[in-house]
N, C-alpha and C positions, 0 to 999 in steps of 0.2 A: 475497500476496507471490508473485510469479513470479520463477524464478531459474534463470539455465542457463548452463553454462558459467562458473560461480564470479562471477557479476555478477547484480544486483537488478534489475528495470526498475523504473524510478521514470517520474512524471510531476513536469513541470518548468513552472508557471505564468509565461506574462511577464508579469502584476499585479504576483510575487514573483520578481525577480529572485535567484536565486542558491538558492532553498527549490525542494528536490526532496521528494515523496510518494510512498505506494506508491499501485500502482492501486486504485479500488476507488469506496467512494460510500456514500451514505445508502440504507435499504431503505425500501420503499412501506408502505404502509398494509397489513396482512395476507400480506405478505411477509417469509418466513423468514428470517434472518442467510446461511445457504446459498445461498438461492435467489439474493439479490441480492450478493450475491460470483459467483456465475456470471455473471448477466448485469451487472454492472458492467464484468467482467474482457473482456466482448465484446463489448461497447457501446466502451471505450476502447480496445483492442487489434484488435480484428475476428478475434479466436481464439478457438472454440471451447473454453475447458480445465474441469475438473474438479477438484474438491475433492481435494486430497492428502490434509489435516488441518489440524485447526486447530491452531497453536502459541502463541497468546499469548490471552491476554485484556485488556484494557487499561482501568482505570480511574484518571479523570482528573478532580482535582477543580480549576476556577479558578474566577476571578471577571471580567467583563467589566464597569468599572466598579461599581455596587452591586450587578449583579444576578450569584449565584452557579452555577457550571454543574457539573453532572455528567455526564461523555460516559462511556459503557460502549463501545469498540467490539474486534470480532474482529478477529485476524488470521491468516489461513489460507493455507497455501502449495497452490499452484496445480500442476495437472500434466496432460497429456493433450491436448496440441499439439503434434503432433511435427512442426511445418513451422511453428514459432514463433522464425521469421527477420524478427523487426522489427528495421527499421535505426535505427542512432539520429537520433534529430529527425522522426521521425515525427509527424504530428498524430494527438492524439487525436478522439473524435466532438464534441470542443469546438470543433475546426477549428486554425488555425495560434496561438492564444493556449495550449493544452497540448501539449506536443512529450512523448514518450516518448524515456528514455534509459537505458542499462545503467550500472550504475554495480558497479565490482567489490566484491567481500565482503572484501578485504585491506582494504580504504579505507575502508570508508565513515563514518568518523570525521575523513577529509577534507572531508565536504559536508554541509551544512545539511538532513539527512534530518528529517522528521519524520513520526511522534514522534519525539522524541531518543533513545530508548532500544533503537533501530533499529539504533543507529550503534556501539553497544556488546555484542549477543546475538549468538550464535551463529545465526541467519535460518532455518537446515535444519537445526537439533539435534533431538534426540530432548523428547519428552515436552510438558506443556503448562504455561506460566508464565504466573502471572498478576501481573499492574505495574501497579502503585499511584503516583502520583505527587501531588501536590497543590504549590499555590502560595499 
C-alpha cells in the first residue's frame, strides 16, 4: 500500500471497469513476500520504495465454481520515494490497459477497492491485523 498526502494509489484495470486494487503482484518461485512487494511496487510505479511494515495479513477462502481456493496474501505499506509524483492515469508496466490512480482515505468506501476490507481500515494504523473472510 503506497500512500501520501491522505490518498491510496490504486491500480485501475479497463478489463474491470470501475474495480480499483492496490499495487502489488504474485511472488516467483523462491522469492520472499518482501522481496516481491519491492519489485512489484517498481515494476508498476517506476519508484524505487521500501518496506514500511506490514499491516494486514489477509486470508481468503472462495470457491470458483467446484473448485475451492485459499489466497494468503500481505499487505504492506511502502515508503522511501521521496519524488513519488505520479500523476493520476499513469500507465502502469502493463501499458495503457493499467492506469494508476490516488484515491483519498476519507473515501474509499466510495470505490470498488479490492479487497473489500480496504475500503473500511484504517490503511496506516498501527499494529498488525489479520482478515479472514470466506464465501
Amino acid at each position: 500500500m503506497i500512500i501520501k498526502d491522505g490518498k491510496l494509489l490504486a491500480v485501475k484495470n479497463a478489463d474491470h471497469p470501475g474495480l480499483f486494487y492496490c499495487v502489488g503482484g504474485r511472488m516467483r518461485i523462491n522469492e520472499t513476500s518482501e522481496a516481491a512487494v519491492v519489485r512489484e511496487s517498481y515494476e508498476e510505479t517506476g519508484c524505487k520504495l521500501e518496506i514500511d511494515r506490514i499491516r494486514f495479513v489477509e486470508e481468503s477462502m472462495f470457491n470458483i465454481g467446484e473448485t475451492k481456493y485459499h489466497l494468503v496474501a500481505f499487505h504492506y505499506l511502502m515508503k522511501g520515494c521521496p519524488r513519488l509524483d505520479i500523476k493520476d492515469g499513469k500507465s502502469t508496466d502493463q501499458g495503457a490497459i493499467e492506469t494508476l490512480h490516488w484515491l483519498p482515505l476519507d473515501n474509499l468506501d466510495k470505490f470498488e477497492l479490492m479487497p473489500t476490507f480496504l475500503r473500511h481500515k484504517q490503511l496506516d494504523g498501527a499494529g498488525l491485523e489479520h482478515i479472514i473472510t470466506s464465501n
